[in-house]
N, C-alpha and C positions, 0 to 999 in steps of 0.2 A: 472906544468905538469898535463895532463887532470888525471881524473879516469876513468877506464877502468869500460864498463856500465856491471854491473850484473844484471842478467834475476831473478826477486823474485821469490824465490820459492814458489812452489805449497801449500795452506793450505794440513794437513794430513787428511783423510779422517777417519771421528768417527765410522769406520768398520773394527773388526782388528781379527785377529785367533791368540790363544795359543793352542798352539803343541806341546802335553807330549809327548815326545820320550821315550821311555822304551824297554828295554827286554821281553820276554819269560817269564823269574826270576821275574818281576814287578822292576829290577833296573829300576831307573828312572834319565836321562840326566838330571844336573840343570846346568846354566850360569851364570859366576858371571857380574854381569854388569859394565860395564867400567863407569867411570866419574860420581860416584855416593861415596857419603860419607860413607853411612850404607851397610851395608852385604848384597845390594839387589843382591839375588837370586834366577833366575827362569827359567822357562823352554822357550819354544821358543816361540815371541810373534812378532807380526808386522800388518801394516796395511796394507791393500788395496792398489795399485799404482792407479788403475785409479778407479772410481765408477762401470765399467762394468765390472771387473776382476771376475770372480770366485771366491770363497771361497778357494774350494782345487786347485787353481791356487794361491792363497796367499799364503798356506800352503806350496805348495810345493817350492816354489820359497824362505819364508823365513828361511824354514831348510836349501835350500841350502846358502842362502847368509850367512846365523847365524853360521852352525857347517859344513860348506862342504859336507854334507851327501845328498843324493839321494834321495828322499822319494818313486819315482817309481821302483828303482834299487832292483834286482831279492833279497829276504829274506827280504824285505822292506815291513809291510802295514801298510799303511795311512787310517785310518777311521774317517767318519766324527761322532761324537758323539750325533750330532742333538740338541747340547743345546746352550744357549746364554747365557752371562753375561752382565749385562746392569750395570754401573758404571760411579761413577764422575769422570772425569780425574782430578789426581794429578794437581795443581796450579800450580807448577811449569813446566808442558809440554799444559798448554793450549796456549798458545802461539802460539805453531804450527798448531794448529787449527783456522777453522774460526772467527770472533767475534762472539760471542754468544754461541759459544757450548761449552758444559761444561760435555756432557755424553759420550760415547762409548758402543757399543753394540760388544761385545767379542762372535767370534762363538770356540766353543773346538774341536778342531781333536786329536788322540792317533795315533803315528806311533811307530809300533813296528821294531825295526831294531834286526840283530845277534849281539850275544853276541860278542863286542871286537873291534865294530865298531868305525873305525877313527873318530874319530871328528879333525875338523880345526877352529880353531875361528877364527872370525871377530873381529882385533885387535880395529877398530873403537868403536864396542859396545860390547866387553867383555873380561876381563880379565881372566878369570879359570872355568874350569869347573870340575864338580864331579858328579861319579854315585853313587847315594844312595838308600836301598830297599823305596818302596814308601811312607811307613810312615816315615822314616825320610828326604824325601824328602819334606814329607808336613810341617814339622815342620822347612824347613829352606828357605822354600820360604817367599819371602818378601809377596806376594801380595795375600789376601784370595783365590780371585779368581785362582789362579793358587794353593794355597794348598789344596783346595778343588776338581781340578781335579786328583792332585794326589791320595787325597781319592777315589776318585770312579773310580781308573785307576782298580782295579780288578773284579770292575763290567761290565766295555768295552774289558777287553783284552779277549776275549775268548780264552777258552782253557789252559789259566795261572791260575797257582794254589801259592791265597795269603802266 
């Protein structure tokens, strides 16, 4: 019996946004990640679909595929934090990548949503989720990079008192 031809997938492209979701309060949204062994936990992270996307076009589209949430929807803001994270990608996910690339360039957004906001996971890439104030949010993230935005989430939230 023939196989039926599958179309390769696209390599991932090494441009990706994490998007601290937080309160007001500085809780801070963490994700447990699906099909991983250790307690990786973090906040919302994704790359690029095409090379021309936008930035806050990736952001906004990965909160919604990640947690169901709205990033433009009214008590919703999304800010861009204007910083980068430059990193090796874990060995185990360079695969999805082209041959030779071995970095990632991490842009950070903060969306602040209301207190009590639904989240829906994306059963494919996460198992639980939990809001935590934001230091202990830094201390249960897997990835520096992402516990280190939670530390300076009180320096981007304006107007929230650490």
């Amino acid at each position: 019996m023939p196989q039926p031809k599958t179309t390769p997938r696209p390599y991932k492209i090494p441009q990706s946004v994490l998007v601290v979701i937080h309160t007001a309060a500085l809780d801070v949204l963490l994700l447990r990640r699906a099909n991983i062994e250790a307690e990786f936990w973090q906040s919302v992270t994704g790359s690029k679909d095409r090379a021309d996307e936008p930035l806050l076009e990736t952001a906004v589209r990965e909160v919604r595929e990640e947690t169901g949430l709205d990033a433009t929807a009214p008590g919703c803001q999304l800010s861009d934090w204007n910083l980068e994270n430059v990193y090796d990608i874990y060995p185990r996910w360079r695969a999805r990548y082209a041959p030779g690339v071995t970095r990632n360039v991490e842009h950070v957004f903060g969306l602040r949503v209301p207190a009590g906001a639904a989240v829906h996971l994306s059963p494919r890439e996460h198992t639980d989720y939990v809001w935590l104030p934001w230091r202990a949010a830094a201390d249960r993230c897997y990835s520096y990079t992402n516990a280190e935005a939670c530390l300076l989430l009180p320096r981007f939230a304006p107007g929230a008192a650490p």
